[in-house]
C-alpha positions in Angstrom: 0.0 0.0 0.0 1.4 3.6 -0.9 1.1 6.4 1.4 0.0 9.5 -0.8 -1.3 11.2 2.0 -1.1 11.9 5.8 -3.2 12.3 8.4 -2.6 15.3 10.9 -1.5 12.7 13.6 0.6 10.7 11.4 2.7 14.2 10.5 2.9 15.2 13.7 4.5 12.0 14.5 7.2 12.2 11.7 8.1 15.4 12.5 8.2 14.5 16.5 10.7 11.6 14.7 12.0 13.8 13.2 13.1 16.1 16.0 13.4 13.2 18.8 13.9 9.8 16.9 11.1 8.6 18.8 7.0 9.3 19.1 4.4 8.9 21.4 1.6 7.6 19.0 2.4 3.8 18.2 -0.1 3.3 16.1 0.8 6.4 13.7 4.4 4.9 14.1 3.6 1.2 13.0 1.9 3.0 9.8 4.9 5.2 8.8 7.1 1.6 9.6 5.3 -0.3 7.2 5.0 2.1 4.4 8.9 2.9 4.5 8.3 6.6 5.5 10.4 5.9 8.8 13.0 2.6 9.9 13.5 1.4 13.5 17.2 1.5 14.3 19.0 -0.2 17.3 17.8 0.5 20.8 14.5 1.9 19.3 15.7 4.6 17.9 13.3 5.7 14.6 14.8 7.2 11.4 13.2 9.2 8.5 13.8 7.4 5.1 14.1 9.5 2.4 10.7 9.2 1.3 9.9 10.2 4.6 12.3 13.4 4.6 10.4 13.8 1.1 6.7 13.6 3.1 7.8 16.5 5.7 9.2 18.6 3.6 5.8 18.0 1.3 3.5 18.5 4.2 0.0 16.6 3.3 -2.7 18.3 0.9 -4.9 18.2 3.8 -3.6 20.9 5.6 -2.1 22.9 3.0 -5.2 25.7 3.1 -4.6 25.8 6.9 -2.4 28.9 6.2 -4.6 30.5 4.2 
């Protein structure tokens, strides 16, 4: 399954990964794991892939009008 979009929750947590290398919301986690958007390193420690680099800098659709 390909991950076009994300939910609110689901950026939040990539860009928490992004900032910590960890996330409070394990079940926003276990969807960026599987879709390669994030990798589990040693000791628990969670990674942006570059797809997933690609997905912050993107934002999601979703919110793009927030701004405006």
């Amino acid at each position: 399954m390909e991950l076009d979009e994300l939910l609110r929750h689901e950026l939040l947590a990539l860009i928490e990964i992004h900032l910590t290398g960890q996330t409070r919301n394990g079940m926003a986690m276990h969807k960026l794991l599987d879709n390669g958007v994030i990798v589990d390193l040693h000791g628990g420690r969670l990674q942006l892939t570059g797809k997933g680099r690609r997905m912050l800098v993107r934002g999601s659709p979703s919110l793009w009008d927030v701004a405006a």
